[in-house]
Each structure stands twice: as structure tokens, then as C-alpha cells.
PLY file of the C-alpha trace (Angstrom):
ply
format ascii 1.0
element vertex 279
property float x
property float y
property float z
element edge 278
property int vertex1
property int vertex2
end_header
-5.26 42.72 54.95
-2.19 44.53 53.11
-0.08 41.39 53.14
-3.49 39.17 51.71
-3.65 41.89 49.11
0.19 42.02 48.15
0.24 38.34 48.33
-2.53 38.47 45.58
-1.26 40.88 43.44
2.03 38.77 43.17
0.15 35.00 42.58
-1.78 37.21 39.70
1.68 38.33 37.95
2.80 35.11 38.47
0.18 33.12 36.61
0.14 36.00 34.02
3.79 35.45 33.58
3.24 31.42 33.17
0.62 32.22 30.80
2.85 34.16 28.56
5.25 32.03 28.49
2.93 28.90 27.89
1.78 31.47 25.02
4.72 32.09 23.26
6.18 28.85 23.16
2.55 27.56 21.22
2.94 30.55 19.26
6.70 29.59 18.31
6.63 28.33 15.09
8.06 24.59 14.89
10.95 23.90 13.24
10.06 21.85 10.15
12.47 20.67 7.21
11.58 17.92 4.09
12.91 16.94 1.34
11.29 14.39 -1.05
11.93 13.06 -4.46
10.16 10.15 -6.35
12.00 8.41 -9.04
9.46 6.61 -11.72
10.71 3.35 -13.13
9.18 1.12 -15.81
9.46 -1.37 -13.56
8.40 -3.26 -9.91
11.79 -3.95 -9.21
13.57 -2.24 -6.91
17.72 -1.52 -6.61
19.14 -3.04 -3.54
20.74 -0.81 -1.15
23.97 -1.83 -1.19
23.78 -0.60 -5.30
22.32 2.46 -4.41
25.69 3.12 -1.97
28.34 1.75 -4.39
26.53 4.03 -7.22
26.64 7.13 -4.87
30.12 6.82 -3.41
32.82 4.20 -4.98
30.86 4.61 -8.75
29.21 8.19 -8.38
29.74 9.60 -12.06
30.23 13.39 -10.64
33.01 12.03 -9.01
36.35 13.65 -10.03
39.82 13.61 -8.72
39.82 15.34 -5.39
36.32 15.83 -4.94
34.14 13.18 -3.62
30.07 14.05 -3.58
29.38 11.66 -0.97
31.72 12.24 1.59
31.92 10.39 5.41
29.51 13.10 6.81
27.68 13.18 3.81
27.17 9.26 4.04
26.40 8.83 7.95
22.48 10.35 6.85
22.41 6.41 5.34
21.75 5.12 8.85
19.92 8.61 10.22
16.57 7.47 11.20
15.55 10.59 9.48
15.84 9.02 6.34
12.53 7.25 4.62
12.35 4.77 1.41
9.70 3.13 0.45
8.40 1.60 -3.27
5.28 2.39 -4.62
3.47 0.37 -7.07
0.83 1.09 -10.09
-0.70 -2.34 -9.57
-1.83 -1.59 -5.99
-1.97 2.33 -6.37
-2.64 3.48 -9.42
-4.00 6.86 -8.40
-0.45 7.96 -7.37
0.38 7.91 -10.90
-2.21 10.33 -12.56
-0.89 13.27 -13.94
-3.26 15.57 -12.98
-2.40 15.28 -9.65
0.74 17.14 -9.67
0.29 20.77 -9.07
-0.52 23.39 -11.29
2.91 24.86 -11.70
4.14 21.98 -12.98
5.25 21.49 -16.18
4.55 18.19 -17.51
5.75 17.99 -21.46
4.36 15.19 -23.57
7.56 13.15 -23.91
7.46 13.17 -19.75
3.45 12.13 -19.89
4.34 9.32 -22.20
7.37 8.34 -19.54
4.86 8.61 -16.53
2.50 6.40 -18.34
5.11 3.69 -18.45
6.01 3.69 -15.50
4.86 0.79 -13.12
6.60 1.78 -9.64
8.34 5.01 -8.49
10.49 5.22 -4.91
9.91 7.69 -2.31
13.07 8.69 -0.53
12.22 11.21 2.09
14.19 13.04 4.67
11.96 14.56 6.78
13.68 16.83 10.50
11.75 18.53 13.27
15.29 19.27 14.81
17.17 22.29 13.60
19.76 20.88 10.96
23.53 21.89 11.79
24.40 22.39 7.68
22.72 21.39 4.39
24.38 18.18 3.89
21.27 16.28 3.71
20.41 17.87 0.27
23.36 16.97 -1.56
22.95 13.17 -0.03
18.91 13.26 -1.12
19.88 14.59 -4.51
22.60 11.63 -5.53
20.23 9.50 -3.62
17.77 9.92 -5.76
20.14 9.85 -8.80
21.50 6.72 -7.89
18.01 5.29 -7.90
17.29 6.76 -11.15
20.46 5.53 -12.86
20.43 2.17 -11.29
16.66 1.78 -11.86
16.36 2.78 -15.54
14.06 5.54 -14.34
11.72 7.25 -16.56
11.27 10.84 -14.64
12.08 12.41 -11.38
9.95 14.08 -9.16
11.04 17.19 -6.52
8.06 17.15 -4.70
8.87 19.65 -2.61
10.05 22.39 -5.14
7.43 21.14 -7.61
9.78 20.17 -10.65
9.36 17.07 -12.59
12.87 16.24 -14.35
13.52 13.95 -17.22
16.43 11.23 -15.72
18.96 12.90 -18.02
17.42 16.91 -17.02
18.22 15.23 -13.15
21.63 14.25 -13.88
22.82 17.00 -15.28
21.46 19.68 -13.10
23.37 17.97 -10.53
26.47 17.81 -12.07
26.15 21.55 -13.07
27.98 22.97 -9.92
29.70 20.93 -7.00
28.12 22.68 -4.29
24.57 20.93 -4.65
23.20 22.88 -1.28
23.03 26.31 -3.06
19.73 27.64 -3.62
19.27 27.49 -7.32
18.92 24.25 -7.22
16.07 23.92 -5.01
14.20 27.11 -4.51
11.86 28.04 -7.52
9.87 31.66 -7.43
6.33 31.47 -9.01
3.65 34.33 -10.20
0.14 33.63 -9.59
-1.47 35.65 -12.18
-4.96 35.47 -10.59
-4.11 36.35 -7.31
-1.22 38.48 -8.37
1.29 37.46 -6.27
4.95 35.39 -6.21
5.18 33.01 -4.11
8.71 30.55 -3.08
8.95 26.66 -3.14
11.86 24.80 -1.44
12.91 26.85 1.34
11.40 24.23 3.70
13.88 21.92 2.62
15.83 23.89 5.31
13.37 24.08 6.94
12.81 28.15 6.37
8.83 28.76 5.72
7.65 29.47 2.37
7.02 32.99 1.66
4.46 34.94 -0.83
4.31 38.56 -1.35
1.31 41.08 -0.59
-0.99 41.03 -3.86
0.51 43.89 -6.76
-0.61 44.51 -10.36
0.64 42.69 -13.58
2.67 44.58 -14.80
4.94 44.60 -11.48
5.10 40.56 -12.11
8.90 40.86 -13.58
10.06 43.29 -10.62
8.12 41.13 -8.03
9.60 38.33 -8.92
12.84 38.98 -9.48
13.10 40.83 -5.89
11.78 37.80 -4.61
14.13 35.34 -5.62
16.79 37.38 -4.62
15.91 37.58 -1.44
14.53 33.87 -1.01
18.40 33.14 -1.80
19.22 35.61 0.77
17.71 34.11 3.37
18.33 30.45 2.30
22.31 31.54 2.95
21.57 33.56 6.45
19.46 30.37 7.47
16.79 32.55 8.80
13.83 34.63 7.18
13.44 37.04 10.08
13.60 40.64 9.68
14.17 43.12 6.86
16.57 42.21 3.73
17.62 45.50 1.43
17.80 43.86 -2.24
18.81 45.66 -5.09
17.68 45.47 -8.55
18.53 47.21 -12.09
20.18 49.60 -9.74
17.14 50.04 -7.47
16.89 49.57 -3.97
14.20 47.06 -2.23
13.55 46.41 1.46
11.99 43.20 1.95
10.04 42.35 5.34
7.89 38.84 6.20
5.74 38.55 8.55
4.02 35.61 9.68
0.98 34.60 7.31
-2.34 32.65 8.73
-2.17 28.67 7.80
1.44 29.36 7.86
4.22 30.60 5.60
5.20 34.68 5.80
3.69 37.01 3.48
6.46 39.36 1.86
6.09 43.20 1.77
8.20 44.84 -0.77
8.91 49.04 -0.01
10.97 50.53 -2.78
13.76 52.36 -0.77
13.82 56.21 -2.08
17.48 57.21 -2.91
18.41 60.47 -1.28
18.47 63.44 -3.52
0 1
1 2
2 3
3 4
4 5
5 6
6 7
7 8
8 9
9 10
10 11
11 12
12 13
13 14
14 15
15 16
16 17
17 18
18 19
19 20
20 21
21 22
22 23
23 24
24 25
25 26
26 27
27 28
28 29
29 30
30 31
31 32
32 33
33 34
34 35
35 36
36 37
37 38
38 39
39 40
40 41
41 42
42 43
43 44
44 45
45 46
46 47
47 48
48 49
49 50
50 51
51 52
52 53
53 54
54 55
55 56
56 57
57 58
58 59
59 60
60 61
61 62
62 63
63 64
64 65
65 66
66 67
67 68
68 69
69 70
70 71
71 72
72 73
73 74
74 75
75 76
76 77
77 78
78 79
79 80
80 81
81 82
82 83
83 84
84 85
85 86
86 87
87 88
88 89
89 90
90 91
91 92
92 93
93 94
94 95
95 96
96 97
97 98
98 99
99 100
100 101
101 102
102 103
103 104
104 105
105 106
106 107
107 108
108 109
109 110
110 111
111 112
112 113
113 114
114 115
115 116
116 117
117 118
118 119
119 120
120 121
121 122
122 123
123 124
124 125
125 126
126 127
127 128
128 129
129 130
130 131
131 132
132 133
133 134
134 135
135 136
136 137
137 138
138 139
139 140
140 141
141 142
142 143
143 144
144 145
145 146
146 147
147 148
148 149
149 150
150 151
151 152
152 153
153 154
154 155
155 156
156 157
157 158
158 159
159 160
160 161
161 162
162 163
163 164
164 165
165 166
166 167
167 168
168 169
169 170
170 171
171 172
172 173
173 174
174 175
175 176
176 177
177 178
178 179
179 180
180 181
181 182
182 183
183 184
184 185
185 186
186 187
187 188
188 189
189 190
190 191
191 192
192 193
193 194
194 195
195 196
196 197
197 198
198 199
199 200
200 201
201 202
202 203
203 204
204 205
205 206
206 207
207 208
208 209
209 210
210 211
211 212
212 213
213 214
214 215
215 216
216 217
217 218
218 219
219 220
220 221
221 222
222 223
223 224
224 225
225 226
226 227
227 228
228 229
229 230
230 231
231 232
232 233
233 234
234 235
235 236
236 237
237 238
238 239
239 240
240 241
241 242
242 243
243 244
244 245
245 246
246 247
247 248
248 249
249 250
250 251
251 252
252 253
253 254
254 255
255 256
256 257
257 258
258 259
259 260
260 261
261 262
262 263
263 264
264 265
265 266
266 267
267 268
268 269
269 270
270 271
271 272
272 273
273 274
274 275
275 276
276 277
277 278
């Protein structure tokens, strides 16, 4: 009877145990990185690839002498099946190409409206990972990728879709050309204020493939502060590579500890503590 007993206890823990485990690993978070830019052109035609590889390696304008933007591991993510074109045109979808479909944070100035509405294609060029990346090469091939397309292509305006910015060709070029390290953050993480929610929220860290974070709600007049902390510690965590635990940022000389936690319908939601100084 002792041994039936024992020998029940133990099958219980056991299946417990698999349970857990089964648990956990749904529970885990997948790993999830994109990075997606369309380039508008006033046109149906589309570059051929070949173009698009001489203008980002042997002709790439950022070029200078002894640095190369498109390297050999750079240029290997031309055949990584990671990697998605495709052309999309006004005649057979014009609904892609209303304005009012971009979000709300984006700014769309009349000079760019007047571009959009001349355009007749745009390509997508997607790179899209469910495996953890090694490094952030991928974002300085998907920016000149898209460049090349723009240059090549006449384009009228470029799209980030995932950080939500709509460049003119020329804002594009530049910004790239602005640093030579095209993985830091700057460049692709942008920290917004909802003023009717009251909260700041981060687009672009998924592009390595970090969640997006948004704080806990606070009052107007903490928008500057909230913010600012923020961003700081979006770029924080875009260098560690991970947005687990606390981060201590500091700010006109005060001192900030910064926790996410995992958010329902995914994302973290950010709670800022002011850290008392010691008197």
C-alpha cells in the first residue's frame, strides 16, 4: 500500500514537473526581429538586382578610402533567405498608397504628400528573423539597401515602417551618411508621448528583435522627464541586447531606475522610480 502510495506521489511530481516546463516554454516569449522599408518611385519599373549590388558595394556614395559600408559579411544577407523584395503597384493596389494609412505619429509634410501622390510603385525590402541575430549587421545592409533602391529608382520618399518615419530620398541619404556606424540606436529607435493616454512609448527596438516598451501612465507635465528617461534607456538596452531587469539612468543630474515587465498583447510596460540620493 506504502509503495502504491509513494509510487503515486512521484508520477504526480513528475507530470507537475512536465507541466511546468511545457508552461514556461509557451510562456517564453519568441524571439522576433523586422526590419522594413518601402521606397516610393514615380514609376512601375523596377532596378535590377545586379544595380542594386554595384550601387551598394563597388558605387556606394558613403564609400570612402578605408571604409567600405557593405562589407563581405555585410553582403552574404544578399542570398539569406531572410531577406524579402517584392514591388508593389498603384494600378493593382491603390489602397497601399493612401496617406491616411500611415500611423498617427507620422509626419507627413505637404511637399512629401505631393511626392506620395506621384508615386506609381514603391518596393518592399524586408528582413524579417525568428532566430536570435549574432550582431546588427542586417541594419546597415537594409538601410543602403533601401538607399540603393531609392537612388537607382528616382524615388520620391522612403518609408521606415517599422520606426514609423517617412524620409524625403535626400532626408534618407543623408541620415545615413551622418555616422559610419549605421547599427547605433539613433538611427532607428524613436521615443513618442501619447498625450491622451499619457504615456511614452519606443519604436524600433524590434528591429533587434528587443520588444517595444511604454511606460506606466504619468501627468503632462512629466512628458519632457518621461521621455527623455526613456530614450535613454531604450538606447541602453538596444547596446546590452536585452531589456531584462532594472537600468539606473541619470538625468539633469538625477537618478532613474528603470524596470519592464512584460505587458498583455505584448511589449513591456516601463516603471520609472526616481532613486533618492542619500543625505
Amino acid at each position: 500500500m506504502t509503495e502504491f502510495v509513494v509510487g503515486g506521489i512521484v508520477a504526480v511530481l513528475f507530470w507537475v514537473t512536465v507541466i511546468s516546463i511545457f508552461k514556461l516554454k509557451k510562456d517564453k516569449p519568441k524571439y522576433f526581429a523586422a526590419c522594413e522599408f518601402w521606397v516610393y518611385l514615380p514609376h512601375e519599373k523596377l532596378p535590377s538586382q545586379e544595380a542594386v549590388m554595384t550601387a551598394m558595394v563597388a558605387q556606394n556614395p558613403h564609400a570612402r578610402p578605408g571604409f567600405t559600408p557593405i562589407g563581405s559579411k555585410e553582403g552574404i544577407l544578399f542570398s539569406d533567405i531572410r531577406l524579402h523584395v517584392s514591388h508593389v503597384l498603384r494600378s493593382k493596389n491603390p489602397h497601399t498608397f493612401r496617406p491616411d494609412l500611415f500611423e498617427d505619429g507620422v509626419v507627413v509634410s505637404a511637399g512629401t504628400l505631393a511626392a506620395l501622390a506621384e508615386s506609381q510603385s514603391f518596393v518592399k525590402v524586408r528582413y524579417v528573423s525568428e532566430v536570435a541575430l549574432a550582431d546588427h549587421r542586417h541594419l546597415t545592409f537594409m538601410l543602403h539597401f533601401a538607399d540603393a533602391y531609392a537612388r537607382l529608382g528616382g524615388a520620391t520618399a522612403v518609408y521606415d515602417v517599422v520606426s514609423e518615419v517617412l524620409y524625403t530620398p535626400e532626408e534618407f541619404h543623408a541620415r545615413i551618411g551622418e555616422h559610419a556606424d549605421t547599427t547605433r540606436p539613433e538611427l532607428h529607435v524613436r521615443v513618442e508621448w501619447n498625450p491622451v493616454r499619457g504615456v511614452a512609448f519606443t519604436k524600433g527596438l524590434i528591429k533587434v528583435g528587443l520588444p517595444e516598451l511604454e511606460t506606466a501612465g504619468a501627468s503632462a507635465d512629466m512628458r519632457q522627464l518621461v521621455v527623455e528617461v526613456m530614450r535613454e534607456a531604450a538606447h541602453r538596452y538596444w547596446e546590452v541586447g536585452s531589456a531584462e531587469g532594472p537600468m539606473v539612468v541619470e538625468y539633469f543630474g538625477d537618478r532613474f531606475e528603470v524596470t519592464p515587465k512584460p505587458k498583455k498583447g505584448g511589449g513591456k510596460e516601463v516603471h520609472i522610480v526616481r532613486i533618492q540620493a542619500r543625505v
